[in-house]
N, C-alpha and C positions, 0 to 999 in steps of 0.2 A: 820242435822235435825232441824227442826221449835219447838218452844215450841207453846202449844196449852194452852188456858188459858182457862177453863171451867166452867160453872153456874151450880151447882144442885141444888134442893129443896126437901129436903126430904121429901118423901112421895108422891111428882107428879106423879101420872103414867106413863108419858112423861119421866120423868125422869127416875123412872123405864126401861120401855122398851130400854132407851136409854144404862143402864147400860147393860142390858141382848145383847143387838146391840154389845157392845163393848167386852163382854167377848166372844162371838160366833167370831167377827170378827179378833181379838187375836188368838184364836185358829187357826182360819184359816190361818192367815198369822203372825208367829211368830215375823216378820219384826215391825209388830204395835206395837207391848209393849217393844217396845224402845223407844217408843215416849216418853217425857217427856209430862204430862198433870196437869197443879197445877189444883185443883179442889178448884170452890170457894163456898160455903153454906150461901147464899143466905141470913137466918139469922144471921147470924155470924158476916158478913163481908158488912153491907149498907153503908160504905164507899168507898169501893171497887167496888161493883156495881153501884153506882154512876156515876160514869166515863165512863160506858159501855150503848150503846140501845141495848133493848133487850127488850122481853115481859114475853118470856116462858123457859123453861129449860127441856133440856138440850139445853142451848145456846154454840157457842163452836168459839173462834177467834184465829190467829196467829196475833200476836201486837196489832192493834185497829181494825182487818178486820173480822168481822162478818162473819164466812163460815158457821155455821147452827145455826138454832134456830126451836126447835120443834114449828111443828103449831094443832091446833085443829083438831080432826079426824084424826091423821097422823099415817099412819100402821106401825108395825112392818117393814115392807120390806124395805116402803121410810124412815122411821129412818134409819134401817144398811146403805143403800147404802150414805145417806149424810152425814154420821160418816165416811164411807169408803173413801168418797171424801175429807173429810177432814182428815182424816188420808194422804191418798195421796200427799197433800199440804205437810203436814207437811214433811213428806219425800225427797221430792224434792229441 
Protein backbone atom coordinates (compact mmCIF):
# COMPACT_ATOMS: atom_id res chain seq x y z
CA UNK A 1 0.00 0.00 0.00
CA UNK A 2 0.89 3.72 -1.08
CA UNK A 3 0.95 6.49 1.57
CA UNK A 4 -1.21 9.34 0.49
CA UNK A 5 0.00 12.79 1.72
CA UNK A 6 -3.11 14.98 2.20
CA UNK A 7 -3.95 19.05 2.30
CA UNK A 8 -6.95 20.23 4.59
CA UNK A 9 -8.19 23.62 5.57
CA UNK A 10 -10.17 23.79 8.27
CA UNK A 11 -13.26 24.99 7.70
CA UNK A 12 -13.41 24.73 3.61
CA UNK A 13 -16.41 23.14 2.61
CA UNK A 14 -14.58 21.28 -0.02
CA UNK A 15 -12.84 20.16 2.63
CA UNK A 16 -15.63 19.26 4.57
CA UNK A 17 -17.44 17.35 1.94
CA UNK A 18 -14.17 15.69 1.30
CA UNK A 19 -14.03 14.30 4.95
CA UNK A 20 -17.82 13.25 4.82
CA UNK A 21 -16.53 11.36 1.14
CA UNK A 22 -14.02 9.59 3.17
CA UNK A 23 -15.92 8.37 6.13
CA UNK A 24 -19.04 7.02 3.85
CA UNK A 25 -16.23 5.54 1.43
CA UNK A 26 -14.45 3.58 4.61
CA UNK A 27 -17.62 2.23 5.50
CA UNK A 28 -18.16 0.98 2.48
CA UNK A 29 -14.94 -0.70 1.78
CA UNK A 30 -13.25 -1.55 5.16
CA UNK A 31 -9.93 -2.15 2.82
CA UNK A 32 -9.58 1.92 2.72
CA UNK A 33 -8.86 2.71 6.29
CA UNK A 34 -5.64 0.87 5.89
CA UNK A 35 -4.42 3.35 4.05
CA UNK A 36 -2.08 5.31 5.71
CA UNK A 37 -2.96 9.24 4.96
CA UNK A 38 -0.60 12.03 6.87
CA UNK A 39 -2.95 14.98 6.83
CA UNK A 40 -1.42 18.27 6.40
CA UNK A 41 -3.23 21.72 7.93
CA UNK A 42 -2.67 24.08 5.68
CA UNK A 43 -1.92 26.70 8.50
CA UNK A 44 0.30 24.75 10.45
CA UNK A 45 2.61 23.67 8.08
CA UNK A 46 3.51 26.59 4.96
CA UNK A 47 6.54 24.94 4.73
CA UNK A 48 5.41 21.81 3.85
CA UNK A 49 3.02 22.96 1.32
CA UNK A 50 5.53 24.90 -0.33
CA UNK A 51 6.87 21.99 -1.96
CA UNK A 52 3.49 20.85 -3.38
CA UNK A 53 0.97 22.62 -6.53
CA UNK A 54 -2.00 22.80 -5.46
CA UNK A 55 -4.84 25.50 -5.26
CA UNK A 56 -7.76 23.82 -3.18
CA UNK A 57 -8.30 21.27 -0.51
CA UNK A 58 -8.78 18.48 -0.20
CA UNK A 59 -5.69 18.17 -2.31
CA UNK A 60 -4.61 14.52 -2.13
CA UNK A 61 -0.91 12.93 -3.76
CA UNK A 62 1.07 9.55 -3.60
CA UNK A 63 4.90 11.01 -3.56
CA UNK A 64 5.02 14.34 -5.58
CA UNK A 65 1.85 13.01 -7.96
CA UNK A 66 -1.18 15.11 -7.55
CA UNK A 67 -4.39 12.40 -7.89
CA UNK A 68 -7.15 14.98 -6.65
CA UNK A 69 -7.56 18.39 -5.82
CA UNK A 70 -11.02 19.76 -5.05
CA UNK A 71 -12.32 22.32 -7.71
CA UNK A 72 -15.08 24.90 -7.38
CA UNK A 73 -18.79 23.69 -7.70
CA UNK A 74 -17.59 20.19 -7.23
CA UNK A 75 -20.54 17.67 -5.92
CA UNK A 76 -20.58 15.59 -3.42
CA UNK A 77 -20.63 12.47 -5.83
CA UNK A 78 -17.44 13.76 -7.96
CA UNK A 79 -15.54 14.42 -4.60
CA UNK A 80 -16.27 10.51 -3.33
CA UNK A 81 -15.56 8.99 -6.54
CA UNK A 82 -12.04 10.92 -6.95
CA UNK A 83 -11.16 9.92 -3.24
CA UNK A 84 -12.28 6.45 -4.39
CA UNK A 85 -9.75 6.60 -7.12
CA UNK A 86 -7.30 7.64 -5.21
CA UNK A 87 -7.76 5.51 -2.58
CA UNK A 88 -7.52 2.72 -5.31
CA UNK A 89 -3.90 4.04 -6.36
CA UNK A 90 -3.08 3.78 -3.23
CA UNK A 91 -3.94 0.13 -3.00
CA UNK A 92 -2.35 -1.11 -5.78
Amino acid sequence: MKKITAFEYEGCPYWEQGKKAIDELIKENPEYGKIEIEWIEEHEHPEIIANYDYQATPSMFIGKEKLYEAHLYETFEECKENIRKVFERAIK
